[in-house]
Legacy VTK file of the C-alpha trace (Angstrom):
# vtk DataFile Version 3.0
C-alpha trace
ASCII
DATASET POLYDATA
POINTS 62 float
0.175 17.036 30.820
4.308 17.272 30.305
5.281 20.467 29.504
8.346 19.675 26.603
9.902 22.863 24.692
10.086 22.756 21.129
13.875 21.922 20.948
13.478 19.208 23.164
10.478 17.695 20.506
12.627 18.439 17.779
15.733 16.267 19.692
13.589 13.197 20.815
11.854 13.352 16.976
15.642 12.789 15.604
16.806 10.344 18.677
13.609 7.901 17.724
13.823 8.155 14.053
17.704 7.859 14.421
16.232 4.011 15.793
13.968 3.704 12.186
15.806 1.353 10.324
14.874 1.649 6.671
14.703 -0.460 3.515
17.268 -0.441 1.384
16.756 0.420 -2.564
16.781 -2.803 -3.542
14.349 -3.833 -1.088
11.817 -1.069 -1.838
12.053 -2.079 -5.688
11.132 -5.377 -4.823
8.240 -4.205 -3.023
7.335 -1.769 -5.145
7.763 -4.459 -8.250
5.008 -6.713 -6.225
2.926 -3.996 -5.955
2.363 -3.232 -9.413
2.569 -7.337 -10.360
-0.718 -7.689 -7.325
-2.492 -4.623 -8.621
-2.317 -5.783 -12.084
-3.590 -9.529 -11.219
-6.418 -8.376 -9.305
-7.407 -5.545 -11.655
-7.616 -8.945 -14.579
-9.226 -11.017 -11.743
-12.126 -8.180 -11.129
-12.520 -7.865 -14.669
-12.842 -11.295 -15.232
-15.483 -11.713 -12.264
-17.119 -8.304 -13.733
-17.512 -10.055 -17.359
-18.967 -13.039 -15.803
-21.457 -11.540 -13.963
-22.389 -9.112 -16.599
-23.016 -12.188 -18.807
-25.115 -14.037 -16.384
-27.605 -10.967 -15.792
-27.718 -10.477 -19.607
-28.754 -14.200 -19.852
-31.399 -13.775 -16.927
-32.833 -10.653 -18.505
-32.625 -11.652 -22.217
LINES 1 63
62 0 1 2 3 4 5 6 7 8 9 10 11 12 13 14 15 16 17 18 19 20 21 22 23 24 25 26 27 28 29 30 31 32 33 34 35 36 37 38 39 40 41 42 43 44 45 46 47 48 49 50 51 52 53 54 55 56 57 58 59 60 61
């Protein structure tokens, strides 16, 4: 097993995420934006799908 000091850790941490290239604001609103606009179809679709069945199992059992 290496044997690394804590200063060294703490140097190659900030040299690798030094290489991290990250979104920009407007790209993390967009994502963000789909996000919520996914969530919100699926949550209709399952509720949709959830009414349906609901209905058909209330026919079957009267």
């Amino acid at each position: 097993m290496a044997k690394t000091t804590p200063a060294k850790f703490v140097r190659e941490v900030r040299q690798e995420a030094s290489k991290v290239t990250w979104p920009t604001r407007k790209e993390t609103g967009v994502a963000t934006a789909m996000v919520f606009v996914m969530v919100t179809i699926m949550a209709i679709f399952f509720l949709v799908v959830d009414q349906a069945i609901a209905w058909v199992i209330q026919l079957i059992l009267g």
